[in-house]
N, C-alpha and C positions, 0 to 999 in steps of 0.2 A: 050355155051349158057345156057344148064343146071342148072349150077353154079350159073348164075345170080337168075333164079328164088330160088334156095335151100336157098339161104341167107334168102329171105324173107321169105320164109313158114317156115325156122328154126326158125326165132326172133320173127313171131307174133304166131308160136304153142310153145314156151318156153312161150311167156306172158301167153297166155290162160293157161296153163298150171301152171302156177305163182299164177290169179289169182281164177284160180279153187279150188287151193290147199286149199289158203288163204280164201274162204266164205267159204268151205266147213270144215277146221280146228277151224275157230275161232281164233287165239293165240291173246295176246297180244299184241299192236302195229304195227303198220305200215312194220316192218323190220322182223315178225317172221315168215314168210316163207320164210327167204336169204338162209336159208340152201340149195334150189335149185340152186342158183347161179354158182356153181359147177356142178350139172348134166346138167344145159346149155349148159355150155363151152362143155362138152362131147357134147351133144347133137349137137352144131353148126359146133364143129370139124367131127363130125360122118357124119351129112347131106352134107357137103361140100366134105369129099371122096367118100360116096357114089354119087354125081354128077360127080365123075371125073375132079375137081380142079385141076390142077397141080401142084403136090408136092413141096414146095419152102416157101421163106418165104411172097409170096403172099399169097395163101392160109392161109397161119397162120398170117397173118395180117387181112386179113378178116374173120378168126373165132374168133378173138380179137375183131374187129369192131361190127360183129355178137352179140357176146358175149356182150359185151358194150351197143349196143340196145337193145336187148332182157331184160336186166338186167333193163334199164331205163325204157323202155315200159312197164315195169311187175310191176316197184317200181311205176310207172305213174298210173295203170289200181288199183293198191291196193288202193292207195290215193283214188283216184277218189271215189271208192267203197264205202271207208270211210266217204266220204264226202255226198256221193247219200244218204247211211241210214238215216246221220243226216237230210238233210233240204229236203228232201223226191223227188230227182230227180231219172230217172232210171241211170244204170251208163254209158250208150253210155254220155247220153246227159253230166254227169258231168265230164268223159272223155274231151266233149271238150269245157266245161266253167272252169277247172280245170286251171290256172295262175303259170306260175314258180316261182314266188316269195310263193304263197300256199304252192304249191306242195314240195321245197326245204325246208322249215320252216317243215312241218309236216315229213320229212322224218328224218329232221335232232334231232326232236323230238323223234320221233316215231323208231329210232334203233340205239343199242347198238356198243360199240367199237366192240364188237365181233363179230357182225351183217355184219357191215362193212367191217371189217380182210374177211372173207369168200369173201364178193362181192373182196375185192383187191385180193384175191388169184386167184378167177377166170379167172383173163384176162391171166397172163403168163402160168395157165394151158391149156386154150385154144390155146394159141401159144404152146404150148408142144405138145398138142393132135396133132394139124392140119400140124405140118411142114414136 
């Protein structure tokens, strides 16, 4: 039972986390705090043994899955962020007027091939971490 709740306080304290980095840093674009994307995957892999997950490739399917939300929920809450400064909402509310067709355009904008390499490295290291 454990396990169930670890998944979710890992993927919404890696977002918060995401977008903490991200008002607090400043960078350029949408995609320049991915560099976290990788202490996720730790991070989701690490919550899920410390719940006592059963070793397998269940567990490391769901620090993948983990990993996978956390990574979209964080790239979701940065857009959002970006969006709140410009037309002056706070960012729960542009959280959830934020649209996948937006949200997908600006990301795909807003980060680099290199950006991206990092988020794709993440998922098989969280299946490495967690199995």
């Amino acid at each position: 039972m454990l396990p169930a709740f670890a998944l979710p306080v890992a993927v919404l304290g890696a977002a918060a986390l995401w977008l903490g980095l991200r008002l607090v840093l400043r960078g350029p674009g949408v995609g320049w705090c991915v560099w976290v994307a990788p202490l996720i995957a730790l991070d989701v892999a690490f919550m899920l043994r410390l719940a006592a997950a059963p070793a397998g490739r269940l567990r490391a399917g769901l620090a993948v899955l983990g990993t996978a939300a956390a990574i979209a929920f964080g790239y979701w809450t940065v857009v959002a962020a970006e969006m709140a400064a410009l037309i002056g909402l706070t960012i729960p509310e542009s959280i959830q007027r934020l649209g996948p067709s937006l949200f997908w355009t600006l990301v795909e904008r807003g980060t680099s091939a290199w950006e991206m390499a990092l988020v794709v490295t993440a998922l098989p290291l969280a299946w490495w971490l967690a199995r």
